[in-house]
C-alpha positions in Angstrom: 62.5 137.6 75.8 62.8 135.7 78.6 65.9 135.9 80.0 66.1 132.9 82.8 66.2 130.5 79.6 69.3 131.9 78.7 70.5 131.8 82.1 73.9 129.1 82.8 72.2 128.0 86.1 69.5 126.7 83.8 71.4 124.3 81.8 74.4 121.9 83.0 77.5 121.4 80.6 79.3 118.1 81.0 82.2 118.1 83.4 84.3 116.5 80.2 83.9 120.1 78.1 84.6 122.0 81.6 87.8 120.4 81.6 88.3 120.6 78.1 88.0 124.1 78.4 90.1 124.3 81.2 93.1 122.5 79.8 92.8 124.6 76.4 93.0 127.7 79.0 96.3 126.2 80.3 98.1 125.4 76.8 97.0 128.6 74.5 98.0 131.1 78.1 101.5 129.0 78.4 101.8 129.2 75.0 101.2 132.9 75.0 103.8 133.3 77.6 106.3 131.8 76.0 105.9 133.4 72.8 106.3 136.9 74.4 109.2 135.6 76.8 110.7 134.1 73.5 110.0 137.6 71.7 111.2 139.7 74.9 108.5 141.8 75.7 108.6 141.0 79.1 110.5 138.6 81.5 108.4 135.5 81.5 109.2 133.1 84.8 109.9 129.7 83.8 107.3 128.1 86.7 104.3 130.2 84.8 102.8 127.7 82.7 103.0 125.7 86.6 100.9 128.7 87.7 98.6 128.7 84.9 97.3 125.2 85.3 97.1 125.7 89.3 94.5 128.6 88.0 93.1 126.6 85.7 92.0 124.0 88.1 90.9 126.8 90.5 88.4 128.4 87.6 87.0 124.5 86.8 86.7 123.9 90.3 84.7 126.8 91.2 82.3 126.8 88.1 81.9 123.0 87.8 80.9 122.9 91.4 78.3 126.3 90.9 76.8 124.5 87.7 76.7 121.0 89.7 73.7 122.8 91.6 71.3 122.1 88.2 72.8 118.2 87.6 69.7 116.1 87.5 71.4 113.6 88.8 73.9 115.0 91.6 75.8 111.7 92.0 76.5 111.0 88.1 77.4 114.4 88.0 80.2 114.2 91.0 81.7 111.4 89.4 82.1 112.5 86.5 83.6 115.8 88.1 85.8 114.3 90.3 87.4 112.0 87.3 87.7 114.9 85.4 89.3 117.3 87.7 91.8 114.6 88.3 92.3 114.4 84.6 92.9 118.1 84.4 95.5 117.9 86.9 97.4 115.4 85.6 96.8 116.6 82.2 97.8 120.6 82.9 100.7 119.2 84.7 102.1 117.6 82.1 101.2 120.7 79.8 103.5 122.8 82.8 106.2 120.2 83.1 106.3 119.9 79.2 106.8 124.1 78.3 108.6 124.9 81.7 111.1 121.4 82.1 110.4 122.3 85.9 108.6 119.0 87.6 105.8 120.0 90.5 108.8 119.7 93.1 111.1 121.9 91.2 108.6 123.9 90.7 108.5 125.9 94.2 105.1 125.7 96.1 102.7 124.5 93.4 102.6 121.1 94.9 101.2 122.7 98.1 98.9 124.9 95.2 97.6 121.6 93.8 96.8 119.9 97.2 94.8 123.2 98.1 92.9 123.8 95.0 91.9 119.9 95.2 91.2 120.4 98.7 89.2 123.4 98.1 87.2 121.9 95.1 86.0 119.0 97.4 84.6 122.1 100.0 83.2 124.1 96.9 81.1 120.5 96.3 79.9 119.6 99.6 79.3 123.6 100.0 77.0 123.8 96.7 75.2 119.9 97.8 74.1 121.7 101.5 72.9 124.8 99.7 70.8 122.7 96.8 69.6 120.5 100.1 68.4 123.6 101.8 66.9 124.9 98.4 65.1 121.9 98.2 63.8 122.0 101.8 62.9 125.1 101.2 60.8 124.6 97.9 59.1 121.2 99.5 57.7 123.6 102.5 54.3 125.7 102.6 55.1 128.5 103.7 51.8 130.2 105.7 51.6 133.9 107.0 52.2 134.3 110.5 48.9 134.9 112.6 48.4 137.9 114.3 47.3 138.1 117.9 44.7 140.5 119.0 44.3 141.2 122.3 
């Protein structure tokens, strides 16, 4: 069996599912905290579903920008990404505002959290373009043993 045709760096998955993904991450881990604060397993803070879509974004931001190294085309792709991941933040912080009835500012730092993660995501992308540029490069060039000099 060949195993690089199972391999994730050998297919790309829509931005649009990423986030999907994402936000489901955000509501069924908020959800799960609040059933075991309700149930009083454990003190639950009221700002975690605020933390869990600030980890959310994190985890869509580093994989959508790994698997944006295999987009055929690299510019569709970004767009797509970049719409998305602003989607995802607006959408997991209404999910956090909604279960926690904290808003971002009330919230403590996350507004700092957001502007860093969306920060960070734009690095991740222009980090994962250079490398698939110097891939390229790399493939496009015939490499040719070095000659040896005799004296």
């Amino acid at each position: 069996m060949n195993n690089q045709s199972n391999s994730i760096f050998n297919k790309t998955i829509s931005p649009i599912y990423q986030a999907a993904f994402a936000l489901g991450g955000v509501v069924v881990i908020s959800l799960l905290a609040k059933l075991v604060g309700a149930i009083g397993i454990t003190e639950v803070p009221q700002r975690f579903p605020w933390m869990a879509a600030a980890s959310f974004m994190l985890l869509f931001a580093v994989f959508n920008s790994v698997i944006s190294v295999t987009a055929k085309e690299l510019m569709k792709y970004w767009g797509t990404s970049i719409y998305c991941f602003l989607g995802l933040a607006a959408a997991a912080g209404g999910v956090a505002y909604l279960l926690s009835s904290l808003t971002m500012s009330e919230a403590g730092s996350y507004r700092w959290i957001y502007i860093v993660v969306a920060i960070g995501y734009l690095v991740f992308l222009s980090l994962m373009a250079m490398l698939r540029k110097i891939v390229e490069f790399a493939q496009r060039e015939e490499w040719n043993q070095p000659r040896i000099r005799r004296k």
